[in-house]
N, C-alpha and C positions, 0 to 999 in steps of 0.2 A: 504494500500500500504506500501512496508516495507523503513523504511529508505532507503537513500544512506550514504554509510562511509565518513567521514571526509575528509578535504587533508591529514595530518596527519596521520591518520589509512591508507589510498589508500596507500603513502609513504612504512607505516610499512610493508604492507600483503607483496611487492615485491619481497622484499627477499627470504620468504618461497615459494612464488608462484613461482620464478624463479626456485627454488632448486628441486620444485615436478615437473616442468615440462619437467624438465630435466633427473627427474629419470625416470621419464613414458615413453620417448622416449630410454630409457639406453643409453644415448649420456654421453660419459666423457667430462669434461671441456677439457682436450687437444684434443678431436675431435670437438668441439666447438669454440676451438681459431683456429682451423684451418678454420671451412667452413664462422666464422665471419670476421674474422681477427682483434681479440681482446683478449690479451693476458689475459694468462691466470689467474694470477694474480688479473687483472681487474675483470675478472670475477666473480674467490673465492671472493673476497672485495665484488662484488655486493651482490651474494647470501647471504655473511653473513654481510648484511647493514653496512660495514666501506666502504662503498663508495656508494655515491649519483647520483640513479638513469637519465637516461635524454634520452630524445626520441633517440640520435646518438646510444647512447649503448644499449637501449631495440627494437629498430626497425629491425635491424641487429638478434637480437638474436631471438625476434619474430618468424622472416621470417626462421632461420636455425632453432627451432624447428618445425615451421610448427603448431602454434597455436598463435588465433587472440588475436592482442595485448591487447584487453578488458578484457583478460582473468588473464592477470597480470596485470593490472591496472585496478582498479574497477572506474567510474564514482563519482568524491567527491559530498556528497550534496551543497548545494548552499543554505544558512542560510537567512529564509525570518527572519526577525522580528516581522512580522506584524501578529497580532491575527486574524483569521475569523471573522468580526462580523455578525451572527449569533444570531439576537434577536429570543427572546421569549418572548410572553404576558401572564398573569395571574392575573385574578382579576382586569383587566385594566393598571396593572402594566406591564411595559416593562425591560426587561433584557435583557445585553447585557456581554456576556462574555469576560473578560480580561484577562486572563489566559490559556493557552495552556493546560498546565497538568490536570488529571485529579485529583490527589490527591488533599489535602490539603495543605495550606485554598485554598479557591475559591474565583474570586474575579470576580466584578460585576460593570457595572454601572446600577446605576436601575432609573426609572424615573415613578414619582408616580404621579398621575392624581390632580389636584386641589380638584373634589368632592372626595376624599378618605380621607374623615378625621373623618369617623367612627369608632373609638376605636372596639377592635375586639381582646383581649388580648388571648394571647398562649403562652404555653411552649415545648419546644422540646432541645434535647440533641445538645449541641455545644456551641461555641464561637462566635460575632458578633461583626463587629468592621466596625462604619459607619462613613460617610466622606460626608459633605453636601457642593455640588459644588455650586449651584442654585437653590433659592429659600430659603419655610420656613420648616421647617420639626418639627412636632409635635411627643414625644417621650412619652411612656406611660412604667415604668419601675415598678412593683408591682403597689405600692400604690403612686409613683411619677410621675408628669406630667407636660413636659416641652417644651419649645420652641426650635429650633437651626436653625441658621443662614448659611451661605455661610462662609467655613472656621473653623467653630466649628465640633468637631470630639466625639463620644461617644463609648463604647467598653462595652459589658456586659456577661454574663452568658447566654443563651435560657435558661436555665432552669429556673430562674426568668420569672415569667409574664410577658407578652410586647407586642408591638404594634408600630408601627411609621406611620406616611403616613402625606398627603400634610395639612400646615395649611394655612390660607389664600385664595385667589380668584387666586395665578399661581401654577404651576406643580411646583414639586419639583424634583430634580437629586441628586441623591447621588452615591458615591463608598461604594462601599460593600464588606468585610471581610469577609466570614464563613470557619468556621473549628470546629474541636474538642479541639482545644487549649484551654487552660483558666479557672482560676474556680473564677476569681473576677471581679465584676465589679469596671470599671474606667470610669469616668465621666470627662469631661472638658468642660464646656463652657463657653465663653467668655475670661474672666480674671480671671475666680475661678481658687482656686486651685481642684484638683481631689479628688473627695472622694471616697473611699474603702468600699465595705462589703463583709463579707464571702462569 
């Protein structure tokens, strides 16, 4: 379904929409101030936006050209905020989309099952940058392997070997990064400071 324009853009398009639909009828503005009774002045000002539109002076002009006022005023969208959620399961893992756009990064709550704590390492192209709400999350980065808590945040390379999933007897919930950004990992947990490799 295609967008709807802004208020702002609606505001913009008037002017030019008034000026074509004026010339489609070959109606002069003084034959316009006359069947509106809106001078004509008023009128030049509107076409060329140094004057702001309002239903007294488009309803009038409407009705004398003889085309529906939706035609110069397009419907403004009305801005949800709110994301679809839209889960998907994999591997018992659930995702749930946080981001609208399709591009990059993408952003995830994922929530990982307590039996998912089978190391399972892979590499694939991109950037990942994890955020642990609830729970224990087990991280397996090359040849390192480690714990993270509720409030501990990790960031790495895919292209490093890896693996995360639930440690402990509950599910674990994390927010999820992915993009192609990035070509280091950064590490932080707890009170360390972050360490770097190429």
């Amino acid at each position: 379904m295609d967008e709807q324009p802004s208020v702002d853009a609606v505001i913009e398009q008037i002017a030019p929409r008034l000026r074509r639909a004026r010339g489609k009828k070959g109606i002069s503005l003084a034959d316009l101030a006359r069947a509106t009774g809106i001078s004509t002045s008023t009128l030049s000002r509107l076409e060329s936006a140094q004057r702001k539109p309002s239903l007294e002076l488009l309803l009038p002009i409407t009705a004398a050209l003889g085309v529906p006022l939706d035609e110069i005023v397009a419907a403004p969208r009305i801005l949800d905020p709110r994301v679809p959620q839209r889960a998907t399961g994999r591997d018992g893992r659930v995702l749930v989309p946080l981001s609208r756009q399709q591009g990059e990064p993408r952003a995830y709550k994922m929530t990982i099952p307590w039996h998912d704590g089978q190391p399972h390492l892979r590499t694939h192209a991109g950037h990942e940058w994890l955020y642990v709400l609830r729970g224990r999350l087990r991280v397996r980065l090359g040849d390192r392997d480690f714990l993270m808590g509720a409030g501990e945040a990790a960031e790495f390379d895919c292209r490093t070997p890896h693996w995360f999933g639930a440690a402990g007897r509950g599910d674990v919930e994390v927010l999820s990064l992915f993009g192609k950004q990035g070509e280091r990992i950064h590490l932080r947990t707890g009170d360390t400071e972050p360490t770097h490799r190429p």
